[in-house]
C-alpha positions in Angstrom: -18.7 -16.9 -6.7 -21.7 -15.9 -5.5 -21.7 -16.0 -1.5 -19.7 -13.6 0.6 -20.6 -10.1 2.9 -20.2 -6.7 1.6 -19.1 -4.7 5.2 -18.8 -1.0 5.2 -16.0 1.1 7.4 -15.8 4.4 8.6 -12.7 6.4 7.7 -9.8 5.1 10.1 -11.9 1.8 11.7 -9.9 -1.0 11.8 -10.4 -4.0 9.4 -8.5 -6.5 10.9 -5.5 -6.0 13.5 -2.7 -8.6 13.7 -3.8 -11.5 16.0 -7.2 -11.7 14.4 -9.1 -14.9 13.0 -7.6 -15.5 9.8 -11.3 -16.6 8.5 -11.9 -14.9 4.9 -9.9 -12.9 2.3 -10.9 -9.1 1.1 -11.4 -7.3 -1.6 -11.2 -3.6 -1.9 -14.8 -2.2 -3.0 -14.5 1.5 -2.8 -11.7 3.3 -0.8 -8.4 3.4 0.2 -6.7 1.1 3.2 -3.1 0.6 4.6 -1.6 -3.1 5.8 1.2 -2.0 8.9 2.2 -3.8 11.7 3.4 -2.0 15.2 7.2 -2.3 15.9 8.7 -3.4 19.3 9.1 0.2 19.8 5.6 1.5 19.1 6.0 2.4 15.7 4.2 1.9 12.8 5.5 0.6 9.9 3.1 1.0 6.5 3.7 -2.2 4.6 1.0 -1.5 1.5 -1.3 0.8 0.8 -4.6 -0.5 -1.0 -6.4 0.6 -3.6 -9.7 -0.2 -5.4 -9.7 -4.0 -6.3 -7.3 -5.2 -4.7 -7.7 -8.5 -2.5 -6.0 -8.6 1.0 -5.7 -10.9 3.9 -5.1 -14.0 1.5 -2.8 -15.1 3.6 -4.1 -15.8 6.8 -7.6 -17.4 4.5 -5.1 -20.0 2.6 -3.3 -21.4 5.7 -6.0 -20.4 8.5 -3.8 -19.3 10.8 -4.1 -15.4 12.8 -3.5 -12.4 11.0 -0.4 -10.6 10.7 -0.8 -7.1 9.6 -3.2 -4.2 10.6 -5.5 -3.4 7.9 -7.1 -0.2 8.0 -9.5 2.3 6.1 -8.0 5.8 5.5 -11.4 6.7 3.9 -14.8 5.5 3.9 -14.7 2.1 2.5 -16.6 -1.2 1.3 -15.3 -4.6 1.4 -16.8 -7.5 0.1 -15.9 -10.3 2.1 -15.1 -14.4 1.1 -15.1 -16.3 4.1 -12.6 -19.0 4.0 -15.2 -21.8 3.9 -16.4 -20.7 0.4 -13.0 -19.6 -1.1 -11.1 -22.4 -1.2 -13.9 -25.0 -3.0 -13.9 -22.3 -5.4 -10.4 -22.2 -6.0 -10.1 -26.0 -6.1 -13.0 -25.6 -8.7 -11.1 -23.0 -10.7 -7.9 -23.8 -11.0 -6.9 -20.3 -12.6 -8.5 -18.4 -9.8 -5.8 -19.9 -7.6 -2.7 -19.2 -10.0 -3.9 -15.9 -9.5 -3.4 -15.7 -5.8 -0.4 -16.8 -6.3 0.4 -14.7 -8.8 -0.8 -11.7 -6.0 1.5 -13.5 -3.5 4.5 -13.1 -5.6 3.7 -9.4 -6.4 3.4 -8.4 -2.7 6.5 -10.4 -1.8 8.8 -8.5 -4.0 7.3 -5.4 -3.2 7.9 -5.5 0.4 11.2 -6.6 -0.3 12.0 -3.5 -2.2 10.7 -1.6 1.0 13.4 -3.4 2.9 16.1 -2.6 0.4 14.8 1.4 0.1 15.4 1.4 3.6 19.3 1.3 3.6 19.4 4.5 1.1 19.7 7.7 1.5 16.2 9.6 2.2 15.6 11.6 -0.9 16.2 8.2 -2.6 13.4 6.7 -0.6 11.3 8.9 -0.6 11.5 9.2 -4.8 11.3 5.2 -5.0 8.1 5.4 -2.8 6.2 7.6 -4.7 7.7 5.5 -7.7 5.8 2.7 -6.2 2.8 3.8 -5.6 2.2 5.5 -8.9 2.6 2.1 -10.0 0.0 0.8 -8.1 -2.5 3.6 -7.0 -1.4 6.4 -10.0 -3.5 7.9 -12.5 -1.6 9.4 -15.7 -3.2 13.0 -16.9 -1.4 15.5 -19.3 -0.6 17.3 -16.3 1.3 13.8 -14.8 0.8 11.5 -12.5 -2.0 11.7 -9.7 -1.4 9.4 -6.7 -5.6 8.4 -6.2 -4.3 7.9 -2.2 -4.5 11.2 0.6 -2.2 10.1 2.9 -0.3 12.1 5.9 3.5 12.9 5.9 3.5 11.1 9.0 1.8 7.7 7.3 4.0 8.4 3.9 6.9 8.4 6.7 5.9 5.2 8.1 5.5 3.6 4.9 9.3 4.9 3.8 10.8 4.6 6.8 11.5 8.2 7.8 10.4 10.7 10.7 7.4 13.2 9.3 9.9 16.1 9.2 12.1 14.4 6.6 9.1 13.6 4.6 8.5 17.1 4.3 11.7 18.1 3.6 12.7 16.1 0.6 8.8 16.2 -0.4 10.0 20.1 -0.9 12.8 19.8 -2.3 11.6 17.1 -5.0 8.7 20.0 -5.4 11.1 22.9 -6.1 13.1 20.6 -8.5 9.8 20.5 -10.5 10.0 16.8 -9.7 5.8 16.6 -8.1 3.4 18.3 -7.5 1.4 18.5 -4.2 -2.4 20.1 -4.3 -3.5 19.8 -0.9 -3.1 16.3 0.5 -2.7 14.5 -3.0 0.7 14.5 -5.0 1.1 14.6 -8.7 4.3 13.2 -9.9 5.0 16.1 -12.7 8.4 14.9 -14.2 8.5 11.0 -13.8 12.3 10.9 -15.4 13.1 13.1 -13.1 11.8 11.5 -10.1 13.7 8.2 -11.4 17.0 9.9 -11.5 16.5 10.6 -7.9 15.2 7.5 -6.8 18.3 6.0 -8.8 20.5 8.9 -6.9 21.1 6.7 -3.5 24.5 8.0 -3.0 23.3 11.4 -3.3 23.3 13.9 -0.1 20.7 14.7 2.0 
């Protein structure tokens, strides 16, 4: 596919906010993003963070109706943009490029229902299966462990677990001092993965 726009954003510009034209569907160029949404009461609520390659608002570009999440940069970023008009004669023209979206669509699904069943544990528990997740989708394995390639504030690490920024830091210190991560400045490295686990697994565990 040939046609589409490559747009450049500014650390914290906005993408897209829910309500938006769903016109085109993204993919991650350079940078780092976060989908969220706003609650009722102000909040916000970190659904996904994004990482280089990734393709995003493929919703709203299959069915054409508004957006429904946030999306925005939390570094300077590129996006190459597919506007809705080219994407889906390509897709009808290649069949597997399709399964693939669906394959995407799946992936994301289960993912944010594992957010919604991390939220009814205990916080140390979230907070380990959190940074669980997002080795998995942003980490980088070194000797030294496992670097998170996302710079992120306890508050937005909060909003993506579903705690306030002070518990963040508090079980972010105590996972430190039990040699569990790392944390060089604003970036986390996951030092003892089996470790992590056995607290992510530990959801009756005390806080």
């Amino acid at each position: 596919m040939h046609r589409g726009q490559l747009k450049k954003y500014a650390k914290g510009d906005t993408i897209y906010r829910r309500g938006d034209p769903g016109e085109s569907l993204m993919i991650l160029v350079a940078g780092r993003l976060k989908l969220a949404i706003i609650s009722l009461k102000a909040k916000e609520l970190v659904l996904h963070f994004a990482g280089v390659g990734e393709a995003f608002g493929e919703i709203s570009a299959l069915d054409g109706k508004e957006r429904a999440l946030n999306a925005i940069a939390l570094e300077a970023s590129e996006v190459f943009v597919i506007y809705t008009r080219d994407l889906l004669p390509a897709l009808t023209a290649y069949p597997h490029a399709m399964l693939e979206i669906v394959r995407l669509l799946c992936e994301k699904l289960r993912a944010r229902a594992s957010l919604l069943e991390d939220r009814t544990l205990e916080m140390r528990a979230r907070v380990a299966r959190g940074l669980l997740r997002l080795a998995q989708q942003l980490g980088r394995r070194r000797k030294d462990g496992i670097h998170l390639q996302l710079t992120v504030s306890q508050e937005e690490l909060g909003n993506y677990v579903g705690l306030a920024r002070a518990n963040v830091s508090r079980q972010l210190g105590q996972l430190k001092h039990a040699k569990a991560i790392r944390i060089d400045g604003a970036r986390i490295v996951i030092t003892d993965e089996r470790r992590l686990a056995e607290f992510a697994e530990a959801a009756s565990s005390r806080d």
